[in-house]
Every structure is written in structure tokens, then in C-alpha cells.
N, C-alpha and C positions, 0 to 999 in steps of 0.2 A: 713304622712301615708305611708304604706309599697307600692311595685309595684300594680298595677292594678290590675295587674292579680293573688294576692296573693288573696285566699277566707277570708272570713269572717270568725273566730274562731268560732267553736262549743261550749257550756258549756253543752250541753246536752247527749255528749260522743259518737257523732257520728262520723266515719272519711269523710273527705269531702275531691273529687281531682277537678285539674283545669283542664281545658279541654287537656291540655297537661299531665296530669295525674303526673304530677312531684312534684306539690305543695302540703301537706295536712294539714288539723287541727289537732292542737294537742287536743288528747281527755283531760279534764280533771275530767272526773268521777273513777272509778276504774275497771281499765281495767290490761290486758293482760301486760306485761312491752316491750317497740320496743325492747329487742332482741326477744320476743316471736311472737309478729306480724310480724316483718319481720326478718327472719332466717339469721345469716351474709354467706353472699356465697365468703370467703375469693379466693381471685384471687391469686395462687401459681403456680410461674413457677421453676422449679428443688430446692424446698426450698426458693423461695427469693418469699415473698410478695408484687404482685400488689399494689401501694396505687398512690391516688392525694392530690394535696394542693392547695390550692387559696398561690399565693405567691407575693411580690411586690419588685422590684429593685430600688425602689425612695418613697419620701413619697412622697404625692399627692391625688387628687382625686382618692375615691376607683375604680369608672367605667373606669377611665384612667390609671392605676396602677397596677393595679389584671390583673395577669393570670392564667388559671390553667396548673400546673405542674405534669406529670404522672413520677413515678421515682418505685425502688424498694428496697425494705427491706431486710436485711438478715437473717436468722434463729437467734433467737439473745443468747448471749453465756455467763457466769459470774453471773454479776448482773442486765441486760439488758432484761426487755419485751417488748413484741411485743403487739401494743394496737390495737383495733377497737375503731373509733368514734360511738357513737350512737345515741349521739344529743352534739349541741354546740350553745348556743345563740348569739345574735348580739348584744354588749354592746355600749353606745356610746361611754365607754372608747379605745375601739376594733377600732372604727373610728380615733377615734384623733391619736391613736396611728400610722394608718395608715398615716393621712395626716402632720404626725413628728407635732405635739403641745400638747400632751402628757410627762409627767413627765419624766416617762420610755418606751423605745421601743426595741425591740425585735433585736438582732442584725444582719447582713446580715451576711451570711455563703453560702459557697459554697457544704455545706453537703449534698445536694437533689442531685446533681448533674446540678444543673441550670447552663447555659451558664454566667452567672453576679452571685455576690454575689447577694440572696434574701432572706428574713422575708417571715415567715408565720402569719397571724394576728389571733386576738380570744386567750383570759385568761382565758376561760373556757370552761368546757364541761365534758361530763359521757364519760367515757370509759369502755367497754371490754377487759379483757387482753386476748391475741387467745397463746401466748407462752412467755414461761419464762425458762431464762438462768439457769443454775447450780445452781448457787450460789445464787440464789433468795431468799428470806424466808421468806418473808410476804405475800405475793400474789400467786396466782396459777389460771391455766387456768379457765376462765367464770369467775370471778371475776370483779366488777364494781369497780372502781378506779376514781379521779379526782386527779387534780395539786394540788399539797399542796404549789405551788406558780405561779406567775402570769409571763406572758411572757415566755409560753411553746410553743403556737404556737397550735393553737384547731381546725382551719380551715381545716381541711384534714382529709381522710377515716383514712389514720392509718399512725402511729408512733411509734419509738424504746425511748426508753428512761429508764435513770437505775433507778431501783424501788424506789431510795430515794427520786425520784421526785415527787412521785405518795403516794396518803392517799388512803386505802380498806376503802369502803363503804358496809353496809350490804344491799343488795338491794331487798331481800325480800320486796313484798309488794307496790314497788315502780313504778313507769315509769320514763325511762331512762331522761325526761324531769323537774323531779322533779330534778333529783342526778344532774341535772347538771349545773341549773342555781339556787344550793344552796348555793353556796362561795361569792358570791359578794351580791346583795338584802337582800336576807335576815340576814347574817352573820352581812350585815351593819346596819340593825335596829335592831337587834338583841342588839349589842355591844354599842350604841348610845344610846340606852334606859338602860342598864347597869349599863355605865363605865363614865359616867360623874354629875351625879347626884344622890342621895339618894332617887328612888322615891316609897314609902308607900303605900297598897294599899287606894284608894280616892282619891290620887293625880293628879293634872292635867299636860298637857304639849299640847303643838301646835306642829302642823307642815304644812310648804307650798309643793306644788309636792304631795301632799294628795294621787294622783291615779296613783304614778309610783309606779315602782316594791317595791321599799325601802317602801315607805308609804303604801303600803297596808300590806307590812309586817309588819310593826310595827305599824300600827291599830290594826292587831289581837293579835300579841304581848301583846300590854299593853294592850288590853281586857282580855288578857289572864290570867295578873299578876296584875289585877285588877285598873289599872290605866284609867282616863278620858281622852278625848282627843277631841282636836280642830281640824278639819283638812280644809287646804285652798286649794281652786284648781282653777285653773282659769276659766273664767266665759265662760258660752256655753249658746246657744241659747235654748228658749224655753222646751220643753220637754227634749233633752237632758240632760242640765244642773239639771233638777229636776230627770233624773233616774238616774246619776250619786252621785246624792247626796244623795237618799235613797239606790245604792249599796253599798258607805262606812259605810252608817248608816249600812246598815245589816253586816257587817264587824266585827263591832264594834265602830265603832267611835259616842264619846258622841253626839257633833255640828260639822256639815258641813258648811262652808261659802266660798264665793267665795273671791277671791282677791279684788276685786273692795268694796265689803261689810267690809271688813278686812282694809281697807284705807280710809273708811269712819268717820267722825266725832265722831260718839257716839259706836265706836267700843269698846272701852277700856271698856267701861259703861255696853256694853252688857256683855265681858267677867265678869265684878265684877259681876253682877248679877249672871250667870252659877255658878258662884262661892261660892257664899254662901254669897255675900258683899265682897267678898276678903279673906272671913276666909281660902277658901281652898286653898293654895298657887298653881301659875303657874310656876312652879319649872323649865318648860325646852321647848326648842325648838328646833325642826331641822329643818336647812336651806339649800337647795338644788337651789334656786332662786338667793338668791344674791340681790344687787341696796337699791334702797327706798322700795321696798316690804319686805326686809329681815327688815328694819328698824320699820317698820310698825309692825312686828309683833313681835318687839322686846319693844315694847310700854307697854304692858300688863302684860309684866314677873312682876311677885314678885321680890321683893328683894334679892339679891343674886343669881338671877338664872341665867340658862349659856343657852346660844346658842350655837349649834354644828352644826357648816356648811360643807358640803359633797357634794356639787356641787356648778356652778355657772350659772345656765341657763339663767340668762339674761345678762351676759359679761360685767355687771355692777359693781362700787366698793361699799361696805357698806359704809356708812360714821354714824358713830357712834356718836353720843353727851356725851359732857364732863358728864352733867349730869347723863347719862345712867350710867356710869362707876364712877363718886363721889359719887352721892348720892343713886344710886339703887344696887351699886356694882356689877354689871352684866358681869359677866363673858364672852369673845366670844375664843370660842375652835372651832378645826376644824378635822375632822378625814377623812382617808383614808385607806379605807379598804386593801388594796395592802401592806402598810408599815405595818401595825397591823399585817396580816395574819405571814408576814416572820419574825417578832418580837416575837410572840406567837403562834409557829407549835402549842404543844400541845392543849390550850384555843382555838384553830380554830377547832380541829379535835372533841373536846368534844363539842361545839358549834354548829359547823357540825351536829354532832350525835345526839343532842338533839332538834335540828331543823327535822332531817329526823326522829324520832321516832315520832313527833309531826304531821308529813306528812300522816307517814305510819298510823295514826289510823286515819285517816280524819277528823282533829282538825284544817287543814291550808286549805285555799282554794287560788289555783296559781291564781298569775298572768295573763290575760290573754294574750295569745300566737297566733302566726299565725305562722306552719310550713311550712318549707321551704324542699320540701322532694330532697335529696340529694342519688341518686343512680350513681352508675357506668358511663350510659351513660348521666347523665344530665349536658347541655352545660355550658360555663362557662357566659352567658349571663343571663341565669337563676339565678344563682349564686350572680353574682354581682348586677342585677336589686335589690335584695333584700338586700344585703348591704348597697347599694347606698340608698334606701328607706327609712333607719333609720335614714337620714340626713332631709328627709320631714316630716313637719307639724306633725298633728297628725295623730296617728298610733290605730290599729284594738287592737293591744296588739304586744308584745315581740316578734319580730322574734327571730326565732330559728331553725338552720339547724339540719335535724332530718335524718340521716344516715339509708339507706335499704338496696340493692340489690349493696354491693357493693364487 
């Protein structure tokens, strides 16, 4: 669960602060987009732009490692703009990266002007562009832009960077919290329900992690493109656990079951039934779990069908039987949204696009979110309590630093 002192998410569109007035929810009805609610009050001294950054000189614990860095920008010149942050989420890829057991990490540079080389952490996030050099020609001031790759460095008010770094988004319509936590989540159910299987509408497929970011995007997803779905989630107490499982139903998801139910004996038995007797093949599954649960729910696939694994939350190894692989031929694939995006600019930015038009008519319903509001003078304890956070337990929804008065 996030800091303490982070509020509870609104879904009913109101903004909410913490008694320190620094924290807020993010609305998720249709509102105003945060550069309209809060106006940027760019901080310019003779042409060079005020900015900060969470930065680290070691990997490590974020609370031990993070500090915040005050530096300044220069008018930028060529093919160089000048961005505002407007919101940037907390992935738990954004952690690992920081405590170095992450794949790819962000390299230490002495470019902020930091006394040590230092990283800034955060692979995503909306941006504002506030100026653009000469030579520019895609983009142009008040434009909302994201990374068209990973390991930019999103933790901080503002950044220079040359425009081939940067995809325009059309942001009509939007809030800066949709554009910005659309490249990793949802790109990734997006493409996994895709790009590894042929799925028909009537088709079935599973998946465990049922109520992260990934799985509720691709509940609505394949409701979307008429596909059925299984979704597992781990097991909660009493009433929770039951309003959790009629909020994916309203999602779209066919059956909700929980893990403990899903490892159960006459599991296989139930999915035949759903199924038609088996006539409606179970064609796919995503795995985000990892261990004997991933195995578990690799028990029910049809024949020929592939598991795509995309996380490992229980630091468990799969151990797969001969059988699974002689006689049911079951494919095990794994995908990583980070290597795909910089393999395929184009297919991410059409993806992108086709995701935020899907937004923009209120066809998708986010994630739930707890903002993390991020102004000027807010301390870097504030800051890190709420990174640190994404390392506990369960969470209200998705922190996400949500840029104002800076």
C-alpha cells in the first residue's frame, strides 16, 4: 500500500488533498486536462529554466538513494525541447531499476550538474513541450509528447531532450494522466492479446494479476474484440474479495476466480464446463505470477496454446512438465514491453494512438490511481515516501506524480 498519508482515489471525479495539501487524487471522470487545472508557472531566470529531479548516485533502496536535485536548463537550440512534466507514474519496473536488478538502467551522467555522476529514475510520463529549438519539426510549443523509449529519465519538473526522443500525442480530450501512463500497461495487453496467438471472436484465454494495470487493460481489451476471459487474482477477505470480483466482471471479464480456487482440484473441470465441454478452445494465457500458480493455470490450455509471461511476482521458477510440451504442445513465450517498443517505433505509436482514441471517447476506464501532487516547493520526503510505497503490500491504485505549481 502507498504512504499513509496518500488519500484514497476518487472514481467519482472529485479532487481530494491531504492535510498537507501536496497529495491529490486523480480524477478519473472527464475533466479539465492538469495542464488546465493547474497552469505551468515555468520558473525562468535570464532564459535558463528552473527544474528539479529525484536523482540517485548508487542503486539501493529508493528512501536511502533519492535525492532531489535543483539544476537549470538552457533555452534549447537545433533540434532540442524544452519539456514540462505533467504527470509520471511509479512502475515497479522504475524501482528495480533504481535498486540495479533491472535488465536496463539508466546511465549515471554528470549532465544535471550533480556533484557524482547521477540517474534519474521513471520510463514514463506526459509531457508539455514550454520551447523548441530551430530546427525542430514535429512538435511545437503546448504540445503533449511521451518517450518513444524507455530510460529517459521522467522523475523531474522539466527536461531538454532532441525531439527524436519524443512521440506528439493528440491530447484533446484527455488528462495528462491518461497520455501518460499509456506506453507500458496498456501497450502491454494490448500486444500480448495480439501478437501471439490467433484469437476469434468467442475465444477464450486466462490470466493471473487479473487487477493490475496490464489486466484490467486487457479485460477490456478482449471484451472489446470480443474475446472471453478467465481472470485470477489473489484471494481477499470477505466483502472485499467479492467487490473485487464483480468490479472486473463489470470490466468485462467472463469468470473471476481467485488463485486458491484456480489450484484447486476440479479447476480444469470447471474451465471445460465455461467452455462448451472444451469445444471453445482456451487458446492463451498471461503470466505475470510466475512458480506453481503459473503452472496451475497452465493446466487447462487447449492444445497448442501459448503462455506469455511478463512478470515474475512471486520470484518463483515455472517448472513446466514434459507432458505439457509432448502431448499438449503448449507453447511458453515471454514478452517485454521495453525491447518490443524500440524494436517497433512505428506499431507503438499506431498502438499508442489507437489506445488514446479509445480513451478519448470513454470506451477505457483507468486504472485506479492515487496522486502524488508534485509542485515546486514540495519536499523530497514527500516524494520518496511515495516511491518507497510501491515496494508495500497492497496498494489503493497506481501512484503517479502529478506535476502543478512548478
Amino acid at each position: 500500500m502507498l504512504h499513509s498519508k496518500l488519500p484514497k482515489i476518487s472514481l467519482q471525479g472529485a479532487l481530494c488533498h491531504s492535510h498537507s495539501a501536496r497529495v491529490r487524487c486523480i480524477i478519473t471522470g472527464r475533466h479539465q486536462p492538469t495542464s488546465a487545472i493547474h497552469p505551468p508557472r515555468t520558473i525562468s531566470t535570464y532564459g535558463y529554466t528552473q527544474a528539479k529531479s529525484l536523482v540517485y548516485a548508487k542503486h539501493g533502496n529508493p528512501s536511502e538513494v533519492l535525492s532531489l536535485h535543483t539544476h537549470s536548463i538552457g533555452p534549447p537550440h537545433s533540434s532540442l525541447v524544452t519539456l514540462r512534466t505533467l504527470s509520471a507514474p511509479l512502475n515497479p519496473a522504475d524501482i528495480n531499476q533504481i535498486q540495479g536488478t533491472y535488465p536496463t538502467v539508466p546511465p549515471f551522467t554528470s549532465s544535471l550538474g550533480t556533484t557524482q555522476p547521477t540517474a534519474v529514475p521513471g520510463n514514463e510520463a506526459c509531457f508539455e513541450v514550454l520551447a523548441a529549438g530551430s530546427g525542430v519539426k514535429n512538435v511545437r510549443k503546448g504540445d503533449w509528447v511521451i518517450a518513444k523509449h524507455t530510460g529517459l529519465g521522467t522523475w523531474r519538473t522539466h527536461l531538454q531532450v532532441e525531439e527524436e526522443e519524443v512521440m506528439r500525442v493528440e491530447k484533446e480530450g484527455l488528462r495528462s494522466e491518461q497520455v501518460g501512463t499509456v506506453g507500458v500497461n496498456p501497450v502491454t495487453a494490448y500486444r500480448m492479446l495480439k501478437d501471439f496467438v490467433k484469437l476469434d471472436e468467442g475465444d477464450w484465454w486466462i490470466q493471473n494479476g487479473a487487477n493490475s494495470g496490464v489486466g484490467r487493460a486487457a479485460i477490456q481489451l478482449g471484451k472489446r474484440w470480443g474475446y472471453k476471459s478467465i481472470a485470477v487474482v489473489r484471494s481477499r477477505p470477505g466483502e472485499e474479495g467479492e467487490k473485487l470480483k464483480k468490479e472486473l466482471q463489470d470490466l468485462g471479464a467472463t469468470e473471476v476466480v481467485t488463485d486458491e480456487e484456480m489450484q484447486q482440484k476440479g479447476f480444469k473441470d470447471q474451465v471445460k464446463e465455461w467452455t462448451n465441454s472444451g469445444r471453445s478452445p482456451l487458446k492463451l494465457a498471461l503470466n505475470c505470477v510466475g512458480g506453481d500458480a503459473a503452472m496451475a493455470m497452465a493446466k487447462p490450455l487447449s492444445s497448442g496454446a501459448c503462455m506469455v509471461t511478463y512478470g515474475a511476482m512471486s520470484k518463483s521458477p515455472m517448472r513446466v512438465g514434459a507432458a505439457m510440451l509432448i502431448f499438449k504442445d503448449l507453447r511458453f513465450s515471454g514478452f517485454w514491453v521495453s525491447r518490443w517498443s524500440d524494436a517497433h517505433p512505428e506499431e507503438k505509436k499506431r498502438t499508442v494512438d489507437e489506445l488514446l482514441e479509445i480513451m478519448r471517447r470513454g470506451e477505457f476506464r483507468d486504472t485506479p490511481m492515487v496522486g502524488v501532487g508534485w509542485d515546486w516547493g514540495t519536499e523530497r520526503e514527500v516524494l520518496v515516501d511515495a516511491v518507497q510505497g510501491t515496494l508495500e503490500g497492497y496498494r489503493k491504485g497506481k501512484g503517479v506524480f502529478v506535476f502543478g505549481d512548478t
